[in-house]
C-alpha positions as a printed Julia matrix, in Angstrom:
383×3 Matrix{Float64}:
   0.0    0.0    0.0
   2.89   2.6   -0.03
   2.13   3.74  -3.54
  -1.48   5.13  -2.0
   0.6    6.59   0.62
   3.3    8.14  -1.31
   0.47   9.98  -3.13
  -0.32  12.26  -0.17
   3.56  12.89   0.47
   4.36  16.74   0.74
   7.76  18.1   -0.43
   9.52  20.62   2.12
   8.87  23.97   2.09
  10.86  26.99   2.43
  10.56  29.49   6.06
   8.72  32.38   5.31
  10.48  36.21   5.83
   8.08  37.78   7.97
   8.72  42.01   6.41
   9.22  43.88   9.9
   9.52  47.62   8.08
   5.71  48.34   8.63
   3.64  47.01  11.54
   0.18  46.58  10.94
  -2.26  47.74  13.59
  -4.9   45.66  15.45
  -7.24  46.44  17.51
  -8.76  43.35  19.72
 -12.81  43.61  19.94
 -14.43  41.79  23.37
 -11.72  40.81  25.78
 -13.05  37.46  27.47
 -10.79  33.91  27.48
 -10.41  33.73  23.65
  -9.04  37.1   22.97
  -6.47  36.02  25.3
  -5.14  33.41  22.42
  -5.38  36.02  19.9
  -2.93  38.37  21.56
  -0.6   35.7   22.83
  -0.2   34.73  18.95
   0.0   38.36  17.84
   2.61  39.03  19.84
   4.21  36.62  18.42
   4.13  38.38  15.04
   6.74  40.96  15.04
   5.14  42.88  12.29
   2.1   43.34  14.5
   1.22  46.15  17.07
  -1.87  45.39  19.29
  -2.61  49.38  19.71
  -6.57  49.2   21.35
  -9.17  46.99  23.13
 -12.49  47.29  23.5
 -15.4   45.77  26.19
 -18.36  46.61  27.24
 -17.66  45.78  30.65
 -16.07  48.51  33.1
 -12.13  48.08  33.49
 -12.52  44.78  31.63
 -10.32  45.73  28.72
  -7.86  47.85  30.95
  -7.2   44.67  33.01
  -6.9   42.37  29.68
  -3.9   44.43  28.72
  -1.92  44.84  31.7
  -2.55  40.6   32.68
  -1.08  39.92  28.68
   1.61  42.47  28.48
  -0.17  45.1   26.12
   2.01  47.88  26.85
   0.53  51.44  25.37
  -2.65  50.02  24.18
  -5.92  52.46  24.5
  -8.9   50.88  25.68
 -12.61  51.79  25.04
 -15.62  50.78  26.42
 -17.72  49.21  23.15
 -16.08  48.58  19.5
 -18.18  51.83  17.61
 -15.86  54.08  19.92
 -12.89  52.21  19.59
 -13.24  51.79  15.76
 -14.31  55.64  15.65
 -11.52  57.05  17.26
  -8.86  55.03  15.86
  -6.99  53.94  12.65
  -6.57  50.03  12.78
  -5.45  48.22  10.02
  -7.51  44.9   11.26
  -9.36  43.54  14.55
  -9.68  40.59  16.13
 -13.76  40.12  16.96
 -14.06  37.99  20.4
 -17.18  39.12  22.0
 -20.13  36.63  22.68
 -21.9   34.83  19.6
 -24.77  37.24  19.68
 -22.99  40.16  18.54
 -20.31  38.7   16.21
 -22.57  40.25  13.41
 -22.8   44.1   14.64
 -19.14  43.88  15.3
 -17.68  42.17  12.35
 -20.04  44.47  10.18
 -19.13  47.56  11.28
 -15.68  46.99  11.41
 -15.61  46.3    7.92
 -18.09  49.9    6.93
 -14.91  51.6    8.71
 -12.78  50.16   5.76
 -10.98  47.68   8.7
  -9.67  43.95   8.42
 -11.72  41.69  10.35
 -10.66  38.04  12.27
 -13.88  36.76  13.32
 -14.19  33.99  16.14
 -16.18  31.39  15.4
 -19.33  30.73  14.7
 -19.72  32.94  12.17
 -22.19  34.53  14.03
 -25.98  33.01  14.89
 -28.24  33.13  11.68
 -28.21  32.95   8.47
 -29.66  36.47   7.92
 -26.48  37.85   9.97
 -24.15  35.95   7.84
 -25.59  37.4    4.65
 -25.18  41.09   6.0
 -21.96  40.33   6.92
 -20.89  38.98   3.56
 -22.89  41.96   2.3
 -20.55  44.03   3.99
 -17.5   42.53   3.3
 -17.99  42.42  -0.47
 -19.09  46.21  -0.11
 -15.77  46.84   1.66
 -13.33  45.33  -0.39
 -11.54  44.33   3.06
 -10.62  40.49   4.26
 -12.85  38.94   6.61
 -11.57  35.39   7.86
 -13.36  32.87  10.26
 -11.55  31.61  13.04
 -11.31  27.78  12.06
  -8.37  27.08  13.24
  -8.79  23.12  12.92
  -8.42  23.25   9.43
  -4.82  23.95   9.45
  -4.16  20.53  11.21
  -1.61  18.94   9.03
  -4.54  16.01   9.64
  -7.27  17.84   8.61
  -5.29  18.64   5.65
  -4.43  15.25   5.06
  -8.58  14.17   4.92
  -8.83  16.98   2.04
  -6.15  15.78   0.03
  -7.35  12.28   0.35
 -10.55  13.17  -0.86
  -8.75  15.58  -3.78
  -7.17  12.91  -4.81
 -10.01  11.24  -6.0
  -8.81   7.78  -4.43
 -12.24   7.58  -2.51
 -14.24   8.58  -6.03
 -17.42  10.32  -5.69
 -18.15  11.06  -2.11
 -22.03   9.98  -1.73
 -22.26   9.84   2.51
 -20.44  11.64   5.18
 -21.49  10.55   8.68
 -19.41  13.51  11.18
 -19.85  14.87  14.92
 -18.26  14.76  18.25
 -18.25  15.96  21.51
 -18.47  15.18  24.94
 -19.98  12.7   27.95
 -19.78  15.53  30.33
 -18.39  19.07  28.88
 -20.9   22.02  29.05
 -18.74  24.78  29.34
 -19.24  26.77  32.15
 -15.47  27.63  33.54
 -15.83  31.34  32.36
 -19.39  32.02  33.34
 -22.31  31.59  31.53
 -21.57  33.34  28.15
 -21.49  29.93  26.2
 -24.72  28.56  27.99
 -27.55  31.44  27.46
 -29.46  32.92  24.69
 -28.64  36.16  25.23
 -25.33  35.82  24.8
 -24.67  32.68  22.68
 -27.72  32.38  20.73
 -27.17  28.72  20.03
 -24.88  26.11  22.3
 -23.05  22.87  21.33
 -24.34  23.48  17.72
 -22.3   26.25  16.92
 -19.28  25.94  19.94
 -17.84  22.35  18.54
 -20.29  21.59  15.42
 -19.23  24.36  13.22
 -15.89  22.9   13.53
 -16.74  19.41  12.8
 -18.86  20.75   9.89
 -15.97  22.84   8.5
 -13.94  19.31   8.65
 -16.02  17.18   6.14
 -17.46  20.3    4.29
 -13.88  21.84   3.44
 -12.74  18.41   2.27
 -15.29  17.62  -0.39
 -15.19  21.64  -1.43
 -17.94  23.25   0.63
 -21.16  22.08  -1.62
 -24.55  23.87  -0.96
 -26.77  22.83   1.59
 -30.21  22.19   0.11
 -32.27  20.76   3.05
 -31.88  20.35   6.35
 -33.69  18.07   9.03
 -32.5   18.74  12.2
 -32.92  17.91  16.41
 -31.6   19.8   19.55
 -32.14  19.09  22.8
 -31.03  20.56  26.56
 -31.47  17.36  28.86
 -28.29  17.48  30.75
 -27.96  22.06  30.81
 -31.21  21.77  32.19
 -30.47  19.42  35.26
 -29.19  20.82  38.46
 -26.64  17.61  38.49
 -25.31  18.37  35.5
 -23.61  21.63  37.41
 -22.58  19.95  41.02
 -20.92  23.25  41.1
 -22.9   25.58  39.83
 -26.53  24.31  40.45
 -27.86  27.55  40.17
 -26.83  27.28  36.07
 -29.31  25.16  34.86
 -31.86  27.7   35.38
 -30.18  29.98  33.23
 -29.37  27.1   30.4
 -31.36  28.47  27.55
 -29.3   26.74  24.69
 -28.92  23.34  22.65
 -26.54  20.76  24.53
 -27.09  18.13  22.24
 -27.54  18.34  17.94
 -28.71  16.17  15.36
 -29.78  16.78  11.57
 -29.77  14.63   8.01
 -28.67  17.31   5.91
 -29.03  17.13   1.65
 -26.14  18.37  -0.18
 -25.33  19.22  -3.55
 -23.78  17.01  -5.74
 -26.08  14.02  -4.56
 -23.91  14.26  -0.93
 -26.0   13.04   2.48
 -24.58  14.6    5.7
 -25.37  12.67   8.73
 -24.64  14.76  12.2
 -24.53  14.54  15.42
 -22.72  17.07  17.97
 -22.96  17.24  21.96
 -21.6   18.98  24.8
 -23.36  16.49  27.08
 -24.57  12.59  26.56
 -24.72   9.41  27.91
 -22.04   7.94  25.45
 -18.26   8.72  25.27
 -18.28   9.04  21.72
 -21.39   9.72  18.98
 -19.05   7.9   16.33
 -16.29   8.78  13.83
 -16.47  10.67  11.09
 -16.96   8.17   8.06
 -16.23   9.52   4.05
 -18.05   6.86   1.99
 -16.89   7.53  -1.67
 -17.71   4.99  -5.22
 -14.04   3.58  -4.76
 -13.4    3.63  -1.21
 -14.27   4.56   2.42
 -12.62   7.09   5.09
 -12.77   6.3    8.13
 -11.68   9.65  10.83
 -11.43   8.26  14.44
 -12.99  10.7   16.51
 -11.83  11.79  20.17
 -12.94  11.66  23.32
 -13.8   15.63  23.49
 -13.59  17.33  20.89
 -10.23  19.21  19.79
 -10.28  19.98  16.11
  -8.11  17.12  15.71
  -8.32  13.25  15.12
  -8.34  10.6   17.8
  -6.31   7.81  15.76
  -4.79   7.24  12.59
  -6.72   7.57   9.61
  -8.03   4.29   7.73
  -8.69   3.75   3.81
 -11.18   0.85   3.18
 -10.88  -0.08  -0.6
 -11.42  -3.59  -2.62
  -8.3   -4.31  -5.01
  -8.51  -7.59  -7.37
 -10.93  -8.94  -5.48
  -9.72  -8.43  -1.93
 -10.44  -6.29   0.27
  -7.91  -4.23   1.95
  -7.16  -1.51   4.32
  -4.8    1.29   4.1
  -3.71   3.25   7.59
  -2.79   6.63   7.08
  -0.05   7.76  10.09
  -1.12  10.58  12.48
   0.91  13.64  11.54
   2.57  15.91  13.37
   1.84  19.55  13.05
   5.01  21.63  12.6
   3.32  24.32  13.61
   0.53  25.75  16.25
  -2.66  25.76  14.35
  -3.72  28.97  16.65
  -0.93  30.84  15.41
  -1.31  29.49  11.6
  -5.15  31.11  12.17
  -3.51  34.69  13.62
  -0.36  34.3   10.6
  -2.12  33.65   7.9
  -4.52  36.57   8.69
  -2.11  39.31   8.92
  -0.14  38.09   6.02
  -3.43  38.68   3.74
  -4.31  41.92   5.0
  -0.37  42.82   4.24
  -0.21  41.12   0.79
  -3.99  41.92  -0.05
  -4.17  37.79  -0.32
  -7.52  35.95  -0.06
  -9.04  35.28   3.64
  -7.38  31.95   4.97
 -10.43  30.83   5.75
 -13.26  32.57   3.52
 -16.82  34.03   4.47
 -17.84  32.59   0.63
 -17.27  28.91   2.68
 -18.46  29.74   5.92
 -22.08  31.19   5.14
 -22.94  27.25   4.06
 -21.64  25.87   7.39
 -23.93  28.52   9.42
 -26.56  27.72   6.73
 -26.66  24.35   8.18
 -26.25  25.76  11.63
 -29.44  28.1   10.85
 -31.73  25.01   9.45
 -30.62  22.87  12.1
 -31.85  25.58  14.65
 -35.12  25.84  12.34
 -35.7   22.44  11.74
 -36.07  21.49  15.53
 -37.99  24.13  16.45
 -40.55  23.11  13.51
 -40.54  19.97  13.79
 -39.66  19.06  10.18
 -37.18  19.22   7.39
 -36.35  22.87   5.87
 -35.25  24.26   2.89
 -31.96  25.96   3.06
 -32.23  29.73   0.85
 -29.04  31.54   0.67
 -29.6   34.99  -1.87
 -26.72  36.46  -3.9
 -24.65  38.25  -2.32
């Protein structure tokens, strides 16, 4: 089997010159647990000056800067001033779920770079008027998908490139957790108000992104879809924090059959809490051959095992394993680099809003679907 494996073999690749002369300016927009990444990675770009912050809570942003080292940095206390009063070459966009759209759009109306965390944001109407106001601007937006530079997840795309799997008919994908509701920083990631939707869009957007990047991001046509908040909603869920499952107003548990162009079935499943270690691996089922993805035991943007090739050859039927690789580099930090050298080159977004809008498409029917109670039909207008 080593000629299937030499196929996928990369040839080595030459350190990049990062261009020091001109730094470009960022500005870091909501200043909770995962702005705290973005900074730690921009600092390690020495072309990049983290000049302002912005949060809506008093002192928030002041203290953000002094705990990470942000010498000099002006801080303001909601993005419209901060954007207003200063001239930023990009911004990071951390705040809750809920306002990832009024952020990210204004940003880009003041002519400004925008990293978005993901998700994108929480429907499919905001993701439209975001793209609407990126194409207006002429100024890179990227999503914050930071999986997707896993030299693994890159190795599932170029296995299904390669056409050794043929035409990809069935993708079965999830993950998550037995116990995991995230609840160490508060309850941000576990209320409406703030998240808008729970394990669905914390851990499934990245599990969609996984299967949907490989086979090329195809349209989502239908959607039939299933949440549910057993486990948020029980007081034993939170031994700790009892007092959270009355506030527990999102999904902790997702499940949709979703039609895709190109004759493609996505079956999903995602959880942040379940009576199961493990809904299943991620399975590629393709005219030639099968993928099989191992899954882990909470989710991580990576794989849990080494990939497996199922294929029939004269007759027999064999199976190819395909090593774990090693990333050579922090997948965080490709997420922050790869940003800031597109806004300095005027390159494409690493990870493009024109790929994105179709994962919180699915996100969006899902949401629909359950509340319905049936399948959906998934519109997405020009942009």
């Amino acid at each position: 089997m080593a000629s299937i494996l030499d196929r996928f073999k990369e040839g080595s690749t030459e350190e990049k010159v990062v261009d020091t002369s001109k730094k470009v300016k960022v500005g870091i927009i909501g200043t909770g647990w995962i702005a705290e990444a973005h900074v730690a990675n921009y600092l390690r770009c020495p072309d990049v000056e983290i000049v302002a912050a912005a949060d809506l809570i008093p002192g928030k942003a002041e203290k953000f800067c002094k705990d990470n080292g942000i010498e000099g940095a002006r801080c303001y206390p909601d993005h419209k001033s901060m954007l207003d009063a200063e001239e930023l070459d990009a911004v990071s966009v951390c705040t809750y779920n809920r306002t990832h759209a009024e952020c990210t759009i204004y940003a880009l109306e003041k002519g400004v770079n925008v990293l978005l965390e993901k998700p994108m944001c929480v429907t499919l109407e905001e993701a439209v008027e975001i793209c609407k106001a990126e194409k207006k601007s002429g100024k890179i937006l990227s999503i914050g998908f930071q999986p997707r530079f896993d030299e693994n997840m890159k190795m599932v795309k170029k296995i299904v490139e390669s056409g050794e799997l043929g035409d990809v008919y069935y993708i079965q994908t999830g993950g998550g957790r037995r116990r995991g509701i995230p609840t160490p920083y508060g309850t941000s990631f576990i209320e409406d108000k703030t998240a808008g939707i729970g394990a669905l869009a914390d851990i499934g957007c990245y599990s969609l992104d996984m299967v949907l990047n490989a086979v090329g991001y195809p349209k989502p046509l239908t959607v039939s879809g299933y949440t549910s908040a057993f486990f948020g909603k029980d007081p034993v869920t939170f031994p700790g924090h009892p007092e959270y499952a009355d506030l527990f107003s999102v999904d902790d548990f997702a499940a949709a059959f979703v039609r895709l162009e190109g004759g493609i079935i996505l079956d999903f499943r995602i959880s942040w809490a379940m009576n199961l270690d493990t809904p299943g691996d991620t399975i590629i089922l393709g005219t030639k051959a099968g993928l099989r993805i191992p899954s882990t035991e909470c989710w991580n943007g990576s794989i849990g095992g080494p990939l497996k090739i199922y294929r029939t050859i004269a007759g027999s039927d064999v199976e190819t394993i395909v090593p774990e690789r090693d990333n050579h580099e922090d997948n965080f930090y490709n997420k922050i680099r790869l940003f800031i050298d597109a806004v300095k080159e005027g390159g494409s977004a690493p990870v493009p809003s024109s790929q994105i809008i179709y994962n919180q498409a699915i996100i969006d029917g899902i949401s629909r679907s359950a509340k319905c109670g049936r399948e959906v039909t998934v519109e997405i207008p020009e942009i």
